[in-house]
C-alpha positions in Angstrom: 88.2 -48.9 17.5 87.8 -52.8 17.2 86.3 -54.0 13.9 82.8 -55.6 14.3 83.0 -59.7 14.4 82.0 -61.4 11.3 78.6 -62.7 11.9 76.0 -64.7 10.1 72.7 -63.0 9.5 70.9 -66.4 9.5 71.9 -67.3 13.3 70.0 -63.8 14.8 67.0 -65.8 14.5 65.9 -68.2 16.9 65.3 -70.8 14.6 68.0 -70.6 11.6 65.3 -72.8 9.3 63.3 -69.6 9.3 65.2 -68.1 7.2 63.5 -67.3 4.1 60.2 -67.4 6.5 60.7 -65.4 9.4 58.1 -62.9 11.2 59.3 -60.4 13.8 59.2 -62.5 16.9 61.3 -65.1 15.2 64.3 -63.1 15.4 66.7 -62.4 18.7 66.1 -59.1 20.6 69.2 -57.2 20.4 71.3 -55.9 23.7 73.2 -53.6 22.3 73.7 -51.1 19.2 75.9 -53.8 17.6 73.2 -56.0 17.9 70.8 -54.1 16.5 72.5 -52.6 13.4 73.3 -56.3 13.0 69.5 -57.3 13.1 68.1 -54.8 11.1 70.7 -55.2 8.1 69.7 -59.1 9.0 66.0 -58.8 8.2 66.7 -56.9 5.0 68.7 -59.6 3.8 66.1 -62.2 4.7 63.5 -60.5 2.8 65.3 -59.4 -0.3 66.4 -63.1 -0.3 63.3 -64.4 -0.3 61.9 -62.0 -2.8 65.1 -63.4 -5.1 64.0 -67.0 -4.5 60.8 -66.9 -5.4 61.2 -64.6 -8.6 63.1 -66.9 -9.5 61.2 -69.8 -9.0 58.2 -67.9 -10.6 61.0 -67.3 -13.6 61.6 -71.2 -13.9 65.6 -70.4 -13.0 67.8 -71.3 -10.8 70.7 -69.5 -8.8 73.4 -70.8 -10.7 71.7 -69.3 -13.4 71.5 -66.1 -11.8 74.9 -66.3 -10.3 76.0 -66.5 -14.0 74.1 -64.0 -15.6 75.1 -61.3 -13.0 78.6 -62.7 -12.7 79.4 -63.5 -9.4 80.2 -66.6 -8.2 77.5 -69.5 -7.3 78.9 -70.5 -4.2 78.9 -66.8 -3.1 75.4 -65.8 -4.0 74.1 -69.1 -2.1 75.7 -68.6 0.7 74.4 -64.7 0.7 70.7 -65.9 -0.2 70.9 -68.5 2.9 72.0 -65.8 5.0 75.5 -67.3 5.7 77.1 -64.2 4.9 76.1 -60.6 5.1 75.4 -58.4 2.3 77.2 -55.2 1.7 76.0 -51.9 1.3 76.7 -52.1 -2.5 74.8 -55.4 -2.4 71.9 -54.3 -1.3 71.6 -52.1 -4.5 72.2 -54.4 -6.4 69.6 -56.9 -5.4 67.2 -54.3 -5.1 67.8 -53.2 -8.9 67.8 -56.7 -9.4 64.2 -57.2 -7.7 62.8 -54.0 -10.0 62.7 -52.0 -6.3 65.4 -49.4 -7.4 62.9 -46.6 -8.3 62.2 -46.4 -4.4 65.5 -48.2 -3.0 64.4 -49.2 0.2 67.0 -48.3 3.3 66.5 -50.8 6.3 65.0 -48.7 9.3 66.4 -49.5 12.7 63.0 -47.5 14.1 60.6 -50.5 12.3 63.1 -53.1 12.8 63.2 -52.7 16.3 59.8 -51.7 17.1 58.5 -55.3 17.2 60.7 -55.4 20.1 58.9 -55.3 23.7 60.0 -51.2 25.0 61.4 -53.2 28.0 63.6 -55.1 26.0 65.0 -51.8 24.2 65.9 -50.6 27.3 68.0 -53.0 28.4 70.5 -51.5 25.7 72.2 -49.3 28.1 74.9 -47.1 27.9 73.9 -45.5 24.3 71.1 -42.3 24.8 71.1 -39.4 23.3 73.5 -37.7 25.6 72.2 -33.6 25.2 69.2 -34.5 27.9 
């Protein structure tokens, strides 16, 4: 099995300034499973980044600040929140505990994820059905 590229969550949208912004259509359609376990890990970043960014702009802090109070490095945590680098699984967690959302954690859904995606587009994923037809 070949390991999955790196990739950067921020360029599956059309528009990389959307980030922090985006609606459905402004992200790519995926053409593959790749693609679309990439996408829909993508768009959970994108929001619990922005819901980081503005609590802490409601807060009156910074992410420096935040990078130091839950010890990781500044650098790292930018680069994460501008969706240069993905988050993983653990990471998720922990900015959802972080956002108060850990009584419910939220798992990304590929099924509302992908459903803002035209049918016709989904089907152009070929080669990956439920095989027991």
């Amino acid at each position: 099995m070949v390991p999955t590229p790196r990739y950067r969550p921020v360029d599956l949208l059309k528009d990389s300034r959307r980030w922090g912004q985006a609606r459905p259509q402004d992200w790519r359609p995926p053409t593959d499973p790749d693609e679309a376990s990439r996408l829909v890990v993508s768009i959970e970043q994108e929001r619990l980044s922005t819901a980081i960014r503005r609590r802490l702009d409601a807060d009156g802090r910074s992410v420096p600040q935040l990078a130091e109070a839950v010890g990781v490095g500044y650098r790292h945590l930018l680069a994460k929140l501008k969706g240069e680098i993905p988050l993983r699984a653990d990471e998720f967690v922990t900015w959802q505990w972080l956002l108060g959302e850990h009584r419910g954690l939220r798992v990304p859904k590929a099924d509302v994820a992908l459903g803002n995606f035209t049918p016709s587009r989904r089907a152009q994923m070929t080669g990956w059905r439920w095989p027991f037809t």
